[in-house]
One Martini backbone bead per residue (centre of mass of N, CA, C, O) as a GRO file, in nm:
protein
  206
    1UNK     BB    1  13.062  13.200   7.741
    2UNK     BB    2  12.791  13.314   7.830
    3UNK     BB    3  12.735  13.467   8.153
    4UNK     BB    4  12.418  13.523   8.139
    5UNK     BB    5  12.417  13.170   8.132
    6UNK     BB    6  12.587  13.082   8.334
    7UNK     BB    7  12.397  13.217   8.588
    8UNK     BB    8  12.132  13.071   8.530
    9UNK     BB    9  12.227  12.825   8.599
   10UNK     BB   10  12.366  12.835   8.863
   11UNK     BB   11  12.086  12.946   8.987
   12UNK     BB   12  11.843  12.871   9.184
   13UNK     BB   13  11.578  12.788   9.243
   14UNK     BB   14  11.288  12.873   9.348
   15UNK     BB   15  11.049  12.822   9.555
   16UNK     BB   16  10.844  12.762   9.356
   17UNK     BB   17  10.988  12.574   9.213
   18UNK     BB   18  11.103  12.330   9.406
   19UNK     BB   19  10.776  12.285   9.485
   20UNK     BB   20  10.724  12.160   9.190
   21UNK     BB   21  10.937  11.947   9.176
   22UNK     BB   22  10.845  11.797   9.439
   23UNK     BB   23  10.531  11.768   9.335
   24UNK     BB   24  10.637  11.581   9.066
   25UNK     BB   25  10.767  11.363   9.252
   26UNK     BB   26  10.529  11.290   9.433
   27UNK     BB   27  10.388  11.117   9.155
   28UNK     BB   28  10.584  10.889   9.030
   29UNK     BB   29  10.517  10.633   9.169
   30UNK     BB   30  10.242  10.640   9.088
   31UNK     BB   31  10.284  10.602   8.791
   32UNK     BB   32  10.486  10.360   8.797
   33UNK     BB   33  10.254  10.180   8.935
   34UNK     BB   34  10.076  10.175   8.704
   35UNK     BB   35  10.274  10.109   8.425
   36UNK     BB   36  10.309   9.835   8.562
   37UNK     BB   37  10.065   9.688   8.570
   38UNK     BB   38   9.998   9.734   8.236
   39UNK     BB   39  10.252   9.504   8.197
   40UNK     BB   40  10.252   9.282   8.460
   41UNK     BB   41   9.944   9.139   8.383
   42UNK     BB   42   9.995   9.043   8.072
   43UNK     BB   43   9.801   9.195   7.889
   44UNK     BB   44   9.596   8.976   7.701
   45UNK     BB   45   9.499   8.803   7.901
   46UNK     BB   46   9.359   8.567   8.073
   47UNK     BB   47   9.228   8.485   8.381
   48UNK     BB   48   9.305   8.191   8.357
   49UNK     BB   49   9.603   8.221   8.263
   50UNK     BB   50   9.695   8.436   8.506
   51UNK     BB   51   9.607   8.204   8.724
   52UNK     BB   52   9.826   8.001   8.600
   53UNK     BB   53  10.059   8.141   8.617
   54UNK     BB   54  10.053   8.211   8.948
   55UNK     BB   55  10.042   7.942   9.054
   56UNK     BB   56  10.307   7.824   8.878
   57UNK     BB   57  10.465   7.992   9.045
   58UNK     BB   58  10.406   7.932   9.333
   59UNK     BB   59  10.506   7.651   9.344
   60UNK     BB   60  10.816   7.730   9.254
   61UNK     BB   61  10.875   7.837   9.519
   62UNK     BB   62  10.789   7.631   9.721
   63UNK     BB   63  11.027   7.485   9.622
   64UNK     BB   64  11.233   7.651   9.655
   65UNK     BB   65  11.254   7.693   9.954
   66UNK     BB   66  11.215   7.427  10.078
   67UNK     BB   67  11.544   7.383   9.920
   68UNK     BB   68  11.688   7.636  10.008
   69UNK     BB   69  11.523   7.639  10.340
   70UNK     BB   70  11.571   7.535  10.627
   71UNK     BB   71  11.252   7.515  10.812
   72UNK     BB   72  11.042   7.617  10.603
   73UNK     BB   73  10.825   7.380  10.577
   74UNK     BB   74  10.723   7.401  10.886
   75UNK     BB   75  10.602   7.709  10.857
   76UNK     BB   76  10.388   7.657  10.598
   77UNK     BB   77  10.242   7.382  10.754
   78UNK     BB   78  10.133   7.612  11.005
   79UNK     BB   79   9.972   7.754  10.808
   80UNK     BB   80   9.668   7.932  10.746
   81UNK     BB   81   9.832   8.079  10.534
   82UNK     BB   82   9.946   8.175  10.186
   83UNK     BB   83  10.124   8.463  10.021
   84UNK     BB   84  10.223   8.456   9.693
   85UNK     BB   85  10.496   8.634   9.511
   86UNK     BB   86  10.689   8.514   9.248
   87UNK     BB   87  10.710   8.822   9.129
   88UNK     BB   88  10.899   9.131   9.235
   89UNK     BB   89  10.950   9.449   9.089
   90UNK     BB   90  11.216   9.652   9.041
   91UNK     BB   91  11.283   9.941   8.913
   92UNK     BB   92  11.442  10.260   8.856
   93UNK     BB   93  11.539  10.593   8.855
   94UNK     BB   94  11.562  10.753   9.166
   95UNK     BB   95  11.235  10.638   9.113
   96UNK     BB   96  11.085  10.373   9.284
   97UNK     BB   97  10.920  10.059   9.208
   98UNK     BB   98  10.666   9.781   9.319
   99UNK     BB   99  10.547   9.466   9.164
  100UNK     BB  100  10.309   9.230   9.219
  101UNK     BB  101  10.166   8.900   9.197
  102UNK     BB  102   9.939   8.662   9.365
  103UNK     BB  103   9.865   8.431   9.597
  104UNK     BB  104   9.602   8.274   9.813
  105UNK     BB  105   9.633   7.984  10.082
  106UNK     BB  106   9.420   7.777  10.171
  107UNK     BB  107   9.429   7.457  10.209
  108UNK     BB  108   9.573   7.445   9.936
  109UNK     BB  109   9.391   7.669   9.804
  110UNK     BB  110   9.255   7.927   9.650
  111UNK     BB  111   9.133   8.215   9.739
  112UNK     BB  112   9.286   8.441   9.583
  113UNK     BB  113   9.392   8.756   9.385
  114UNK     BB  114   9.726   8.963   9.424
  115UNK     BB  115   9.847   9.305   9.502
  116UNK     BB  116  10.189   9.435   9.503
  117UNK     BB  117  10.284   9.781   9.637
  118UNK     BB  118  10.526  10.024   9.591
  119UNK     BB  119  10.726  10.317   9.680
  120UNK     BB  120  11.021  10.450   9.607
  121UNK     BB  121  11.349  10.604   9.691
  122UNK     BB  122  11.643  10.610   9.495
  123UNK     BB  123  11.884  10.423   9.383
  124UNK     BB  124  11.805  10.195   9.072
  125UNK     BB  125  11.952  10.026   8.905
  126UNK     BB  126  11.750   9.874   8.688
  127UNK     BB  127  11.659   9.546   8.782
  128UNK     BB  128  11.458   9.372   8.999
  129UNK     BB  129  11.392   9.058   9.186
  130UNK     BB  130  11.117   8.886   9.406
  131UNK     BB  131  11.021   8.630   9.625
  132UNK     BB  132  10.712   8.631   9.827
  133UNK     BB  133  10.630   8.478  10.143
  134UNK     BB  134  10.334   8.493  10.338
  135UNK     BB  135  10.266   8.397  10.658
  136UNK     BB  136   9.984   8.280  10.834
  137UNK     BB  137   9.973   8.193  11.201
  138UNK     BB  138   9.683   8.298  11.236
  139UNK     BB  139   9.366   8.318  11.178
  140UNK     BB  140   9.319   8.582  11.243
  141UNK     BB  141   9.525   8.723  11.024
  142UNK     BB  142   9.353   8.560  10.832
  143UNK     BB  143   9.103   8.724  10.877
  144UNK     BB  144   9.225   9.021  10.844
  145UNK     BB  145   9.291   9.023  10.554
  146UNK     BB  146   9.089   8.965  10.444
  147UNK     BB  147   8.836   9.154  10.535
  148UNK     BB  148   9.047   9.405  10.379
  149UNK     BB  149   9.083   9.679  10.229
  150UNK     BB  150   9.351   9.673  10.233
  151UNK     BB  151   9.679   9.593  10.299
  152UNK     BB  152   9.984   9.718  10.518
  153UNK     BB  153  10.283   9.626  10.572
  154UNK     BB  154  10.298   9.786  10.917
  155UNK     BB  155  10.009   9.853  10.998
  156UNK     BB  156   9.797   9.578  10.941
  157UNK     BB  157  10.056   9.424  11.030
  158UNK     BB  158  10.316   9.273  11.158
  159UNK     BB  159  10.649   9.155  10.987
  160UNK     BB  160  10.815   8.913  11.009
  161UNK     BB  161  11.108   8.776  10.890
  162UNK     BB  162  11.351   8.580  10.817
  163UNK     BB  163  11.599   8.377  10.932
  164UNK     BB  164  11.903   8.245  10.982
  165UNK     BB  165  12.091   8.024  11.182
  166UNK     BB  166  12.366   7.874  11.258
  167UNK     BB  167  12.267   7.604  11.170
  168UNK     BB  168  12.067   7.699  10.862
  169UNK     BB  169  11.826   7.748  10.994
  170UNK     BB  170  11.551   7.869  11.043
  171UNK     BB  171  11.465   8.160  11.306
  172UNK     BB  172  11.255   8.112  11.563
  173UNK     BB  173  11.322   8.428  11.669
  174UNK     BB  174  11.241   8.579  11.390
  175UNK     BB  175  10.948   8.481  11.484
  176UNK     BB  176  10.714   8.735  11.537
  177UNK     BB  177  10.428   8.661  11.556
  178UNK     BB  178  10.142   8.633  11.303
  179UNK     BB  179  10.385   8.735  11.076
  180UNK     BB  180  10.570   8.570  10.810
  181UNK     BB  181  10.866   8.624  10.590
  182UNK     BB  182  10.983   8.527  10.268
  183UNK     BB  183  11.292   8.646  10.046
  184UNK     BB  184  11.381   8.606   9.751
  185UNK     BB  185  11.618   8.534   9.492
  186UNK     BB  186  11.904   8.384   9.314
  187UNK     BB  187  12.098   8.465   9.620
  188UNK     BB  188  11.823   8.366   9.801
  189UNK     BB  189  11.793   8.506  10.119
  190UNK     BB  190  11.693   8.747  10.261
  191UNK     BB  191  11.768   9.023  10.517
  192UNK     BB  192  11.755   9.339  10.433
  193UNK     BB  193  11.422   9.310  10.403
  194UNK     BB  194  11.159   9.547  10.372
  195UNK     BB  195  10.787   9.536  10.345
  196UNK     BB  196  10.697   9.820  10.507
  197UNK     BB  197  10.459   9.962  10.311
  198UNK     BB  198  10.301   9.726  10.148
  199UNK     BB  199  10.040   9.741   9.931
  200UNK     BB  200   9.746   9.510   9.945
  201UNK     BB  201   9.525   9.404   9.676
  202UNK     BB  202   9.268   9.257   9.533
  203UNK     BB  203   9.197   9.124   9.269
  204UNK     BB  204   8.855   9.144   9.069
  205UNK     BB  205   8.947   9.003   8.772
  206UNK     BB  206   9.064   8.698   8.939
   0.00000   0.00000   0.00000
């Protein structure tokens, strides 16, 4: 192989291409979570649609948590509102990102519908999903989400995981605060799973 072939390659990037492609790599998320939008959106579904099938969705996760989670049941009938977003969907190599759209439900009934989308760095092969249930515990904090343009989790509210306790229910000492959450997979109740910095923002033609 030509040497001044081998020399060009092994030579690092000048400092001012590193920081192009430094500043190319961080507007990555924001592209990723763009076109996963108008992926995961349903295409040409209508609102109507849209709207049937993430109730459906939230129904079933509210089933499943309440079946698989001993404890979860009372957190979220003491909740006054609950913000449930049956699958957020986690994509990409290198650069990954989350969306997922979701329901507000106070009193029993929809009040909004919400997208939750977050950007990360780090190693992600392949596809991941889990549903969120979002609980607010008390009035302001349930009035603070709403009248927020844009709401994001451990800005404008901080918000505790829900763990499980020796006994195999909720651990009510790892809920702390007027906001808490539990995050599901297929393989149960997540534990080491932090959702600070998740901006949520509501759907407007929903």
């Amino acid at each position: 192989m030509d040497r001044n072939l081998v020399s060009r390659i092994d030579s690092p990037l000048p400092a001012a291409g590193r920081r192009g492609v430094l500043g190319a790599l961080a507007g990555v998320p924001l592209l990723l979570l763009a076109s996963g939008c108008a992926v995961t959106r349903g295409g040409d579904k209508s609102p109507e649609t849209r709207r049937r099938d993430i109730n459906a969705g939230a129904d079933a996760t509210l089933a499943r948590l309440h079946e698989q989670v001993r404890g979860s049941r009372e957190v979220t009938s003491k909740a006054n509102g609950l913000l449930v977003f049956p699958s957020i969907l986690a994509a990409g190599l290198v650069v990954g990102g989350e969306y997922g759209e979701g329901v507000l439900r106070a009193g029993g009934r929809p009040q909004g519908y919400y997208r939750a989308a977050s950007g990360s760095f780090g190693f992600q092969a392949g596809a991941q999903s889990k549903a969120v249930v979002i609980a607010f515990l008390s009035q302001a904090a349930l009035d603070k989400f709403r009248n927020s343009n844009g709401w994001t989790a451990g800005v404008d509210g901080s918000v505790a995981l829900a763990k499980i306790g020796a006994n195999g229910e909720v651990d009510t000492n790892s809920i702390r605060g007027d906001v808490a959450a539990f995050a599901l997979t297929n393989a149960g109740l997540m534990y080491n799973l932090t959702i600070e910095g998740t901006k949520i923002a509501r759907i407007n033609d929903l």
